[in-house]
Structures are given as structure tokens and as C-alpha cells.
N, C-alpha and C positions, 0 to 999 in steps of 0.2 A: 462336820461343821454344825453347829448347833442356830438356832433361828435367830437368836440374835446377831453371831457372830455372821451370819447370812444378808439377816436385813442392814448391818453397819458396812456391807462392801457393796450395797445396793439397795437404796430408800425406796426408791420407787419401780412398784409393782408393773409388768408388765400387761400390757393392753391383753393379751391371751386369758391372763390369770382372769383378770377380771373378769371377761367376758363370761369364761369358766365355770367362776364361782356363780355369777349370776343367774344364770341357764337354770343354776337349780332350783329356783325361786319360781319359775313358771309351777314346777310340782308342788312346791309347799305351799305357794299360792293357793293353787286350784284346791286340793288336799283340804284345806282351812277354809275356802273361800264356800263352795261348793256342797258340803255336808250342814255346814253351817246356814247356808242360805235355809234347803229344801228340805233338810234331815228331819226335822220335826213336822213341819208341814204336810211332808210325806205319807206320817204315823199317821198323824191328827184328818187330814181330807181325801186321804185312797186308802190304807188300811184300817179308818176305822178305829182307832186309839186313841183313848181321851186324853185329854191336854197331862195331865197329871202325870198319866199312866206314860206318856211320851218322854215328858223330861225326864221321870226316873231311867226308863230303857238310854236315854242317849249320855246322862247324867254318869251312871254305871258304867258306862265304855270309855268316858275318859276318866272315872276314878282311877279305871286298870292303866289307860295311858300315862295317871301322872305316879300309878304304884313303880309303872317298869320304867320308866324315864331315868330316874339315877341308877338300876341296876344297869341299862346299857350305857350310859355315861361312862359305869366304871371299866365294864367291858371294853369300851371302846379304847378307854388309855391304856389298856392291858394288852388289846391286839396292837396298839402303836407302839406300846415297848418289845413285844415279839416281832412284827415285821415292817417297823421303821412306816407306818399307812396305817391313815381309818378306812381305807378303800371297800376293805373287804364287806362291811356294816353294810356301808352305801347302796355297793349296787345290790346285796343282798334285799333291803328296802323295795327300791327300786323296781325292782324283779315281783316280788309278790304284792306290790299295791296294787297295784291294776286288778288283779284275779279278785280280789276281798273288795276292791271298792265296786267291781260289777258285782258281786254276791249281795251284795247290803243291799241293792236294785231290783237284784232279780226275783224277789218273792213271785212264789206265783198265785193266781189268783183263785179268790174262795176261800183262801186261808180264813180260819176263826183270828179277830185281829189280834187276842193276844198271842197265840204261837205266831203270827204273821213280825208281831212284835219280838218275839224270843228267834227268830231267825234275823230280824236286825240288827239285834243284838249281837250275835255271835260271831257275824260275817263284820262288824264295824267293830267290833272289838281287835279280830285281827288284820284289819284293815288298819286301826289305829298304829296296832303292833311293828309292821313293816312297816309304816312314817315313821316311827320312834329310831327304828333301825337307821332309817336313813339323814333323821332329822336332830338325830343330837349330834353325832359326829361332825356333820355339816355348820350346826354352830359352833362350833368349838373349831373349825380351822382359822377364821380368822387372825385369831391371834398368835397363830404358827404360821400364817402366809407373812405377816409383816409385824413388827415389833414399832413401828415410824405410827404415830397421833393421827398425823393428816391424811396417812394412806389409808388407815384404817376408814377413815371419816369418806375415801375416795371409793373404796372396795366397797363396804355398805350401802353409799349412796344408788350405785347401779347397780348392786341388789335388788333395792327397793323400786327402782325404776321398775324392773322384769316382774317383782312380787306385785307393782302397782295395775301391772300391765295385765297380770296371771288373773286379778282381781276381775277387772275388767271383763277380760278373756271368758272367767268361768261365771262371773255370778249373771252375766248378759246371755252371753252363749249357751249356759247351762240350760235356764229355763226356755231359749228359743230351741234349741235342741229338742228339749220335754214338748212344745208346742208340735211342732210336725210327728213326731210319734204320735202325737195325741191329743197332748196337755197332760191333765194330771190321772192317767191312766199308767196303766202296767207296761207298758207297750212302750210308753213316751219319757217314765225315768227310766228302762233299760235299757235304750236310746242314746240317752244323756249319761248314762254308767260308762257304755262302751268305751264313746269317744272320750269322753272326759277323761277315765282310768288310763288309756292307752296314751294321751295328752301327758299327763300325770306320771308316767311312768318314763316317757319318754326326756321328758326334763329331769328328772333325779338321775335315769341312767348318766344322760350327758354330764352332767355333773362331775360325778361320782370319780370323774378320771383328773380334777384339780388335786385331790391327796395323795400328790403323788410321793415316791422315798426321798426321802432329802430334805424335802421341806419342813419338814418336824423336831422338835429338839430329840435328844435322845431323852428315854424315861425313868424313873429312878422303880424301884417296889413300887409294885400296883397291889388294890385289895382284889383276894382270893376270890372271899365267898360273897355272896349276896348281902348278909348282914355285913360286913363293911363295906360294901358299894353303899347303902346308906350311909353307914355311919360319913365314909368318905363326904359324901355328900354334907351333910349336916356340920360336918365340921368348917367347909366351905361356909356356913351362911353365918356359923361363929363367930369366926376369925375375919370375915370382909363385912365390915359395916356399911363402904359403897355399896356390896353387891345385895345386902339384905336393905336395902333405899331402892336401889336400882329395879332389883326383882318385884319387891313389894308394889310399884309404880306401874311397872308391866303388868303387873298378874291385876292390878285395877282398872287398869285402861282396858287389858283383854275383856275382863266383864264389860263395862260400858260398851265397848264395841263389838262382842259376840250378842249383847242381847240386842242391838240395834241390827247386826246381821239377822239373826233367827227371826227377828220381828220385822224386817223389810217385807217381805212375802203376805205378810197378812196384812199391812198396810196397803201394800199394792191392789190386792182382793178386798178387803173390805172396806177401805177408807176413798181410796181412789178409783176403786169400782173395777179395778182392769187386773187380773191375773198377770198380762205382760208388762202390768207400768213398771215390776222388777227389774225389766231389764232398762225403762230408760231411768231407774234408779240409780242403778249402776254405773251409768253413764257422766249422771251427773258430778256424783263421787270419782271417778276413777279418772275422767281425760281430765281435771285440775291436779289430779295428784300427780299425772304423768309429768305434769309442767313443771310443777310445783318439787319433785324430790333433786333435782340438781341444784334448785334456789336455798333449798333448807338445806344441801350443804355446804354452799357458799357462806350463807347465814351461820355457819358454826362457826368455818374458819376464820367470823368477822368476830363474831361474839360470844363464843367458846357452844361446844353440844351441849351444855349443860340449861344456860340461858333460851339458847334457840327449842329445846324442849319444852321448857317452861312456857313460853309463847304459842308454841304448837296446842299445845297440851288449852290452854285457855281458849284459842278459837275455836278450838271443837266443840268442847263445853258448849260457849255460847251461840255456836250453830245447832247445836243438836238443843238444847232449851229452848230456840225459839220454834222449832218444830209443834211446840203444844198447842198454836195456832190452827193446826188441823184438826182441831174440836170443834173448831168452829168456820172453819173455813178452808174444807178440804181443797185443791186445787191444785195447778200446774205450777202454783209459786214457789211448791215446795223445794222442786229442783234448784232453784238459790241459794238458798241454805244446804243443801246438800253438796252443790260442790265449791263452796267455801269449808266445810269440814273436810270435804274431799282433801284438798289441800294443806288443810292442817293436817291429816291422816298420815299425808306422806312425812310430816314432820317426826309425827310418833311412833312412826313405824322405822325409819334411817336412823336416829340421832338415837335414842337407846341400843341401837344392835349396834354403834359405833359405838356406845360407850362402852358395853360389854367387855371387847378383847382388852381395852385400858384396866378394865377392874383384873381382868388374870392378869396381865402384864404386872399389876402392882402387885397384885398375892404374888406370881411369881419369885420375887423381886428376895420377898422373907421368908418361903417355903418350896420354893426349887420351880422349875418348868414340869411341863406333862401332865397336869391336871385341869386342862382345858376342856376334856370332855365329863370332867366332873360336874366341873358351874356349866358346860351345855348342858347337861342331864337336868340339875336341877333349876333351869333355865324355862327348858323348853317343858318341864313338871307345871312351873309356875304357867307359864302363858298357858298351857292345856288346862288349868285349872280353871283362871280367869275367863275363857271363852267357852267351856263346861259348864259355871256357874250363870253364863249369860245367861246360855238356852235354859237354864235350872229358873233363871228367877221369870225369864218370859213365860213359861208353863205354869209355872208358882199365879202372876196374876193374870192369864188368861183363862185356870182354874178358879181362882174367886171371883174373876168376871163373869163369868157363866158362858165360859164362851165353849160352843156348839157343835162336835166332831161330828164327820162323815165319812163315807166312801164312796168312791170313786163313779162317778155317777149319780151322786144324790145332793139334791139342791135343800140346802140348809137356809134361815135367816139369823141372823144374828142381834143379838139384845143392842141396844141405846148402850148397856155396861159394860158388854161385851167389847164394843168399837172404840170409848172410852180407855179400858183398861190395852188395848191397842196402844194408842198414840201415847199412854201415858208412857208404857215402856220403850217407845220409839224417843221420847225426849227427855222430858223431868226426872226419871230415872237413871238415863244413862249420863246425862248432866251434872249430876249429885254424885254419879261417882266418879266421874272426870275431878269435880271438887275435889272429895277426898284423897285423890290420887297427887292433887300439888302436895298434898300437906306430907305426903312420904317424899316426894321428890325434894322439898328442901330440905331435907334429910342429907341427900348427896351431896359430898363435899371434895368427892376426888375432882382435881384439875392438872389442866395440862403439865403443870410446872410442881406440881406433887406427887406423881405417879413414880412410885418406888419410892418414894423418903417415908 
């Protein structure tokens, strides 16, 4: 029986499923949430790595992440035309993230910072490797769990609830974890490696058992080699004009939001004076989003995902712009404005990963089923790219800022341009390309009532 022929004897998804698929979101969460918060900070104030030299090393490890991203996309619809499951990917992932994301932690200490730096590298490259494993295939079930608009819209939304909650989870817990080892010593991110990796591993594994046989269509020729797992790919962004709207919007919003992630932590230290204000940063952001991701998908079913995007997408903008106020007036206000973004967050995070399985569903429709894990591949290429380039442009201007590395145990001050070039990339920056990012969305023109025509 093929998935559509599945989802027309049964619309609606089973309470399990869901639950299922969401579970794996606590790992991708934390995964993204977690390297992204500390990973540079890391370089930059306990090994000793200047800002520059930081972004290039963390820069690098996702170039390779968005190099292999559509090679396992292809693989993965190649193992689902062999044994009817993306399973195998999954827990493969699953299995070795933990091992590589305590590696990327555990330098030990003395190291000269740039081999300290070439051992992050290498252990967060394949750390990346085994999320890719587990994390293309993973988006690409949707739209073989349900071929039904609104279930889609139903499955995504408690996704995002578990990703909003993994958020939460890792970017608060991570750094109080780092506090009782230590703070920002050797001791205190190996600490926060453990738990977190084994956190981390334990939500993809659960996961991993939703792709089960059956639920998948069956798959026509898959590409063999590697150069057509590209090409595969690239022909995807040809022939779907929603999905190269859709992509391009994501991969924008991921920059705006990974530099506002990489640059939480320095704002916490140097704006607001407190190493921990991270985690009630966190806070603020994340318990509005937990409220807030059922109401945005109410808000589609009222006003279609497309619309309710578009809205999302504007309040954040103008929560994160008005953040520039902390040039002038650092304080506890900030929290405000942070968790009204918080909430648009959840916006942008649900209502594109629902519209995703719509855009295969439509390619479907003129070029066959089984190439869900293609547009995952070059999906989840895009968003590793857009939240690579975050941390790329935070190092970019806390490098013309003049801003000041250390190690671990040495008390640095920082410039008037330095704290500056801070808050600029926490607001005005990620604001402008929140901007940018309407102007591909109205791009998108797939709607409910045009999907396959």
C-alpha cells in the first residue's frame, strides 16, 4: 500500500505517531541548540582562539555538514527503496553523536590553542556527520507519515513544542551544567558534553523506531553515485519554485537566528555582566514559545501556514531590533523583548517544517513519490548553512570590533567597540535579515487548494 493510498483509509495520524516523531526533536534541538549557543565562546574564552580564527574552525565543520547533507538525502531514499525504512540512518546517527559531541569537549588542557582548535574541528565535524545521518532522514518522514494538509500542520506543531522545549532544556541547562563543573573551565564543558551528548542521543535513538516498514511509499531508481546524489538534489530546487521560496526563507531566518544564538553568551558576559544571564535568556525565549507553538497552529488552520508565517516572521524582526536599546541601556528589560520573539520563534520554527512535506507532496504529484529524502538533504544543507553563516558573521564583527580572546582563567576587558559590535549583532543585524527573508517568502505561492495542480 503506498502512503497515499494509506493516508486516504486514515487522515488522522495516531496519538503514538506523533508523540514518536517528536521525541526526536529533544536531539536535534539540543544538537543545534547547544554547540551553537557555547561552541565559539568555547574557542574564543578557554582555548584561547581569536574570534576570527574561531568562526573559520566552526565555519568549516558545517561547510562539510552542508557538503554531505544531499549525499545522505540520496542514500537514504536508496536504503528506503531496499528495505521499505530510513531506520537504519537514524539510529546509526543516534549511536555516534554522543561519542563525537563529548570529543569536541574534551580537549585537554595546555593544548597550544590552535591544535586545541584543529581537535574541535575534527571531533565537531564528525559529530555534525552522525546529526546529518540522523537528521535528513528524519525530515523527510513527514510527508510519508501523512499525505492530509492539517495533519501535517498537527505532526509539526508537537514537534516544535519538544524542539521548543530541547531549546530550553539545552541552551539553560547546558551552561548551568558548565557552572557546577566549573563555569568556563575544562572540567565544566566536559561536564555539559556528557550529559547533554547522552540527552542528545537518547532522543534520536527513541525516535528512530517512527520509520517503521509500511509507512513509506514504495521507491522508483534511486542515484547510484555521489555526483548524482547532487545532481538529485539540485534538480529538486529546479523544478520546485515553492521549495527554492521556501528553502531560501529558512536558510535566512537560520542566519538571523544562529547569530543571535552564538552571540546570546556574550551578551550575557559582557552586556549584562553575568556569565549565567544565559540561561535566564533562555528562559525568556523558550517558556513563550512552549505556549505559543499550539496557538501558531491554530493560527494556520485559521489563516492558512503561509500567512501565519509571514506574521511570525515580522514579530521577531521587530523584537530582535528593538534589542539595540542595550547600548544604551543595558538591563533586566531585555527579557521582554525576548520572550515576545520567543513566541514568534515558535512561529518560524512549526509553520515552515509544515510546509515542507506540502512542497514534496506537490513535486510528488509531477515526478513520482520517494524523493523526500532528497529535499530533506537539501533542506536540512540549507538550514546548516544559514546557522553556520550566523556564527561566521558574529566572528566576522566581533573581529573588526576588536574584540579580546582569552583562556580559561584569565580576566580580559573589553573595548566601548567591542560591547558595541556585541549588541549590534544581537539586534540590527539579525533584524535586517529577518527583513530580507519576507521578501523570498512572498515568493511562495503553494496553497492548500493548489498542492498537486
Amino acid at each position: 500500500m503506498t502512503a497515499t493510498e494509506r493516508s486516504n483509509a486514515t487522515t488522522r495520524l495516531p496519538n503514538r505517531t506523533i508523540a514518536s516523531y517528536a521525541i526526536g526533536s529533544l536531539g536535534t534541538g539540543g544538537f543545534a541548540t547547544l554547540p551553537g549557543l557555547v561552541l565559539v565562546y568555547y574557542l574564543t574564552d578557554t582555548l584561547g582562539v581569536t574570534a576570527l580564527v574561531a568562526g573559520i574552525l566552526v565555519t568549516a565543520a558545517k561547510v562539510w555538514d552542508v557538503v554531505i547533507d544531499p549525499v545522505i538525502g540520496g542514500r537514504s531514499d536508496r536504503d528506503l527503496a531496499r528495505t521499505g525504512s530510513r531506520r537504519r540512518f537514524m539510529v546509526l546517527g543516534a549511536i555516534l553523536l554522543p561519542v563525537f559531541f563529548i570529543l569536541t569537549f574534551a580537549v585537554p588542557a595546555g593544548m597550544p590553542p590552535l591544535v586545541a582548535g584543529g581537535w574541535v574541528l575534527v571531533a565537531f565535524v564528525l559529530a555534525a556527520t552522525a546529526f546529518s545521518l540522523f537528521q535528513v532522514p528524519y525530515i523527510a518522514l513527514p510527508a510519508e507519515l501523512s499525505q492530509d494538509y492539517d495533519e501535517r500542520t498537527r505532526l509539526l506543531t508537537w514537534r516544535v513544542v519538544v524542539l521548543t522545549f530541547a531549546i530550553l532544556l539545552f541552551g539553560a541547562g547546558g551552561p548551568a551544567l558548565r557552572s557546577l563543573g566549573g563555569g568556563s573551565t575544562f572540567l565544566g564543558y566536559l561536564l555539559m558534553a556528557v550529559v547533554a551528548g547522552l540527552v542528545i542521543g537518547t532522543g534520536m535513538f527513541a525516535s528512530s523506531f517512527v520509520a517503521k516498514k509500511g509507512l513509506v511509499p514504495a521507491v522508483a531508481e534511486k542515484p547510484a553515485s555521489i555526483r548524482e546524489n547532487y545532481a538529485a538534489g539540485f534538480r529538486t530546487l529546479k523544478r520546485s519554485q515553492p521549495f527554492r521560496a521556501l528553502l531560501a526563507t529558512f536558510l535566512l531566518q537560520g542566519l538571523a537566528t544562529g547569530l543571535m544564538l552564538a552571540g546570546a553568551q556574550y551578551v550575557a558576559t559582557w552586556v549584562l555582566k553575568s556569565e549565567d544571564a544565559v540561561t535566564f535568556l533562555f528562559i525568556a525565549l523558550i517558556a513563550p514559545a512552549l505556549l505559543a507553538a499550539p496557538l501558531w497552529g491554530r493560527i494556520a488552520n485559521r489563516i492558512g501556514k503561509e500567512r501565519g508565517f509571514v506574521w511570525a516572521s515580522i514579530i521577531f524582526g521587530l523584537a530582535a531590533l528593538s534589542l539595540l536599546g542595550l547600548l544604551w541601556a543595558p538591563g533586566a528589560w531585555v527579557y521582554l523583548p525576548v520572550a515576545v520573539a520567543g513566541a514568534a520563534y515558535a512561529g518560524m520554527q512549526s509553520l515552515p517544517m509544515a510546509m515542507l512535506p506540502d512542497v514534496i507532496s506537490d513535486d510528488a504529484v509531477a515526478h513520482g513519490d520517494g524523493q523526500a529524502g532528497t529535499f530533506g538533504g537539501m533542506w536540512t544543507a540549507g538550514e546548516t548553512t544559514g546557522m553556520a553563516l550566523g556564527a561566521t558573521v558574529l566572528t566576522i564583527v566581533l573581529a573588526i570590533a576588536g574584540y579580546a580572546e582569552s583562556t580559561a582563567g584569565v580576566e580580559v576587558v573589553q573595548s566601548s567597540a567591542a560591547i558595541a559590535g556585541i549588541v549590534l549583532s544581537f539586534s540590527v543585524v539579525p533584524a535586517a535579515i529577518l527583513g530580507l527573508s519576507l521578501v523570498t517568502l512572498a515568493r511562495y505561492r503553494l496553497r492548500k487548494n493548489t498542492i498537486g495542480r
